[in-house]
C-alpha positions as CSV (number, residue, x, y, z in Angstrom):
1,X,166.5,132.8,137.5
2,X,166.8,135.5,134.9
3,X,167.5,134.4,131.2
4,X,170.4,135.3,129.5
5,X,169.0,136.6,126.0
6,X,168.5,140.4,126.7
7,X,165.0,141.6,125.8
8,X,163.8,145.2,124.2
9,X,159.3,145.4,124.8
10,X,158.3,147.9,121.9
11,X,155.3,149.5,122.7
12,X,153.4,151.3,119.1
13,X,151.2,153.7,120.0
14,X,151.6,155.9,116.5
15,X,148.4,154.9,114.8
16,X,145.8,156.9,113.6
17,X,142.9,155.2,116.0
18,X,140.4,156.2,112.6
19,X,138.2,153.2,113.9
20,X,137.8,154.7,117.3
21,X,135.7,157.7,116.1
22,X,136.5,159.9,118.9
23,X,139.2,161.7,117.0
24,X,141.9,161.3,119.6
25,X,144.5,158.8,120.0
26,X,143.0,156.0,122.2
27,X,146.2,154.9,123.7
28,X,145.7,158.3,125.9
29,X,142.3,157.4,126.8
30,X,141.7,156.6,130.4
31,X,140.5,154.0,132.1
32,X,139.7,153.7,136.2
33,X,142.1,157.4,135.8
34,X,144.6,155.4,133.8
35,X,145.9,155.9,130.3
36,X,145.3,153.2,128.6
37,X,149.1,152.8,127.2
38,X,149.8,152.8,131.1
39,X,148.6,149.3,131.2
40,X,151.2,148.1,129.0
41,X,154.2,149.6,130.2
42,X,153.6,148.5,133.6
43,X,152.7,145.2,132.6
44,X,156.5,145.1,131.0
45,X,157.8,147.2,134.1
46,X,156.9,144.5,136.9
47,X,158.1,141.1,133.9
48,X,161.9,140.1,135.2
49,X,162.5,139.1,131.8
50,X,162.0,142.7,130.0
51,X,165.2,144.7,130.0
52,X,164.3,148.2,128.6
53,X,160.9,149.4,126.6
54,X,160.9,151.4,123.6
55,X,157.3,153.5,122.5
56,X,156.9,154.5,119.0
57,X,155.1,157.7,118.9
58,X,154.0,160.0,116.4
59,X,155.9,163.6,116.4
60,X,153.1,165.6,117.8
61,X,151.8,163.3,120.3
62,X,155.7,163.8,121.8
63,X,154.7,166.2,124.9
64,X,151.6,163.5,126.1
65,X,153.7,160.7,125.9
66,X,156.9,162.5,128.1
67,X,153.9,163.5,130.5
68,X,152.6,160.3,131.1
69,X,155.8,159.0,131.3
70,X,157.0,161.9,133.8
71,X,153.8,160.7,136.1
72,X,155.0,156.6,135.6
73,X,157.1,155.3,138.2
74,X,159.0,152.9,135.4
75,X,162.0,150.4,137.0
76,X,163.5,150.0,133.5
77,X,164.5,152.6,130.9
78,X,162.1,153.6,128.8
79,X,162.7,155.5,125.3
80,X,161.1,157.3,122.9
81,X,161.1,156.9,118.9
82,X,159.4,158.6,116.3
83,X,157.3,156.2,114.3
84,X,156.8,156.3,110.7
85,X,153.5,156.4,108.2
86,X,152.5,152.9,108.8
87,X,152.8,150.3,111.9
88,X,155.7,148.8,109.3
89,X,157.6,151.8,109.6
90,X,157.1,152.2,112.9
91,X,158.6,149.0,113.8
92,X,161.4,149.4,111.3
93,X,162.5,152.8,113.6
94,X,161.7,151.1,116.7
95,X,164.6,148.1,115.7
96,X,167.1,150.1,114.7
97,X,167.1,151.7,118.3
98,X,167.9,148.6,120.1
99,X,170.7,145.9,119.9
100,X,169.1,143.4,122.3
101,X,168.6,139.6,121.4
102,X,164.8,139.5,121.4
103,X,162.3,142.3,120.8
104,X,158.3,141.9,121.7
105,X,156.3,143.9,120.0
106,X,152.7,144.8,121.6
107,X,149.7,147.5,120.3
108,X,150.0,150.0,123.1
109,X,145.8,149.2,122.9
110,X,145.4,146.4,124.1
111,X,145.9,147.1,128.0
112,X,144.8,143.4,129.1
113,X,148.3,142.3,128.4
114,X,149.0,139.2,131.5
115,X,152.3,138.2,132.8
116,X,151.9,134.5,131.5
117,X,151.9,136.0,127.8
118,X,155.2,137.4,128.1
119,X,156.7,134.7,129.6
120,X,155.2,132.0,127.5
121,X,156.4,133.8,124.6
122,X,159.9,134.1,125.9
123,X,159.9,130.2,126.7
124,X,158.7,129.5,122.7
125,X,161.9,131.5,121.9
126,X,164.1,129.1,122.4
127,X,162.8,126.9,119.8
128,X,161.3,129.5,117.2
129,X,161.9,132.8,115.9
130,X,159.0,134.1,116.3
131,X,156.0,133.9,118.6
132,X,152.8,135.1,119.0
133,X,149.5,135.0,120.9
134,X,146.2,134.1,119.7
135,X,142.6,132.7,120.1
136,X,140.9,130.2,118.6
137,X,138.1,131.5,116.2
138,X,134.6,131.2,118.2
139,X,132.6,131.4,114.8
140,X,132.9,129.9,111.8
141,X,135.4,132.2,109.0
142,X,134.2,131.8,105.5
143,X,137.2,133.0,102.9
144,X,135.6,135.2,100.1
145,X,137.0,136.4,96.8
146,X,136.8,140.3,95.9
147,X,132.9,139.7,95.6
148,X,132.4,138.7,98.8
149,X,132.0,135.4,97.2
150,X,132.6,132.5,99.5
151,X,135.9,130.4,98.3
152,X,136.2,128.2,101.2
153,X,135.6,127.6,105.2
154,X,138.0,127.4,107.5
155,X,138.6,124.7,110.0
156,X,137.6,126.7,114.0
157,X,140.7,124.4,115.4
158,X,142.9,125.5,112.8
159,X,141.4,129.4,112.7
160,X,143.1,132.2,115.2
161,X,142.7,135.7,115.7
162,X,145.9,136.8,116.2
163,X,147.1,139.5,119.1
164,X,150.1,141.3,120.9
165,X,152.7,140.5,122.1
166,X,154.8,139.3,119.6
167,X,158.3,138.0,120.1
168,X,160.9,137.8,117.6
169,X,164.9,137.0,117.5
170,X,165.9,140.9,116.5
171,X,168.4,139.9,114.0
172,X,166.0,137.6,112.0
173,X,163.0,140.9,111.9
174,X,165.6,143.5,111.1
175,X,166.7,141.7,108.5
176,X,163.4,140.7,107.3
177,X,162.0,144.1,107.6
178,X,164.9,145.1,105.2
179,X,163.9,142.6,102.7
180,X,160.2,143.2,103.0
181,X,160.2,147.0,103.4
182,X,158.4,147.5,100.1
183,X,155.3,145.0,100.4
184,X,152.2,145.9,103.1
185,X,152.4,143.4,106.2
186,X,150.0,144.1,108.7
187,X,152.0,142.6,112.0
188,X,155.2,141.5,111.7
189,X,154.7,137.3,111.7
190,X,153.6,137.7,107.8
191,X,157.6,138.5,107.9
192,X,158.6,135.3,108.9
193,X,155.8,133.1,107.1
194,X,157.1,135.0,104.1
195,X,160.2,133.9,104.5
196,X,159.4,130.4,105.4
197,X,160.1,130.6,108.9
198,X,158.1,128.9,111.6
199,X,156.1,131.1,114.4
200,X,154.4,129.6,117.2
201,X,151.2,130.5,118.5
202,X,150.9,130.5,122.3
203,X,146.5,130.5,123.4
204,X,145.4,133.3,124.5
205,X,141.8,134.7,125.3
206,X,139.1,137.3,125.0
207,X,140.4,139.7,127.1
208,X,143.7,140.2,125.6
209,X,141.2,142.5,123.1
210,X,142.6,145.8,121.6
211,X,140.9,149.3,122.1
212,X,139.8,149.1,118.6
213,X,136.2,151.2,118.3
214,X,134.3,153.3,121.6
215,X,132.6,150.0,122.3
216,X,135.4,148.2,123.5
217,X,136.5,150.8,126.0
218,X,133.0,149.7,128.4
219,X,134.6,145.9,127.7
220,X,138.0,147.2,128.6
221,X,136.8,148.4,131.8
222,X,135.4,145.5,133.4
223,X,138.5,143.9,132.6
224,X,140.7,145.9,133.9
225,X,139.0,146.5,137.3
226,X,141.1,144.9,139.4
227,X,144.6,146.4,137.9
């Protein structure tokens, strides 16, 4: 049976994919004749759970995204909003255009997105106000100072990488977003820890990875094969 806390999926695709060297957006990227960003909003099409999707966009990258979206056979409504000068910002819009209970937040890049993320997530909600999936570290991480100096090692069972989707109580990000709008986060859980709030980390694995540099995309595709 369907929950009753009404959920928004916000899908950023307004980066500047500098890391991906190809000097295009890699969210428009294709792979097996699918954009990439496809993956994603079909994955939040076909979960019960989602109630509408919202994709931040940058201005000019306006006509690819109503194209894509014209060629998407989407079951839920799906809206547009202009994104700002950093992921942040982006988010910050993205909020303000919904008034549903919970929002998850997912990098339009990372196409590998499964059914049992969003859900677990969801569950976790109950009990938190945010949640987020991750993997435990394979490798050891060394902390350094400015030096590259090594301060300290970090336990691997204590140690995650840290992905999309992320799920938060709306009210609790906006508000946090509006307190925070002046210091650099780079997703939004460094909200809540800032603010002393607990967020759960549900386990993920490797191929929840994001289309981050070329290299990835050959990764991506044996991933994806089957979807």
């Amino acid at each position: 049976m369907k929950q009753q806390k009404s959920i928004t999926a916000i899908i950023l695709v307004a980066g500047n994919s500098t890391r991906y060297g190809k000097n295009r957006n890699k969210n428009f990227e294709k792979i097996h004749g699918k954009e990439v960003i496809c993956y994603s909003l079909e994955a939040f099409c076909q979960n019960e759970y989602i109630d509408n999707i919202i994709i931040g966009i940058k201005r000019e990258e306006m006509a690819i995204v109503k194209n894509i979206l014209s060629n998407l056979k989407a079951n839920k409504p799906v809206d547009i909003v202009l994104g700002g000068k950093t992921r942040q910002e982006t988010v910050f819009h993205c909020l303000q255009k919904t008034e549903s209970d919970l929002v998850m937040i997912h990098d339009g890049a990372r196409p590998a997105i499964k059914q049992s993320y969003i859900n677990q997530l969801i569950e976790e909600m109950k009990e938190y106000k945010g949640a987020t999936v991750g993997m435990h570290t394979k490798d050891t991480i060394k902390i350094t100072d400015e030096n590259n100096l090594v301060i300290h090692t970090t336990l691997r069972h204590n140690t995650w990488i840290i992905q999309t989707p992320q799920c938060f109580d709306r009210k609790t990000l906006l508000t946090l977003h509006k307190k925070y709008q002046t210091e650099e986060m780079t997703d939004d859980c460094m909200l809540l820890e800032k603010n002393q709030e607990k967020v759960k980390i549900v386990e993920s694995d490797y191929t929840n990875i994001k289309l981050t540099t070329y290299e990835d995309k050959e990764i991506l595709t044996n991933f994806l094969i089957n979807r």
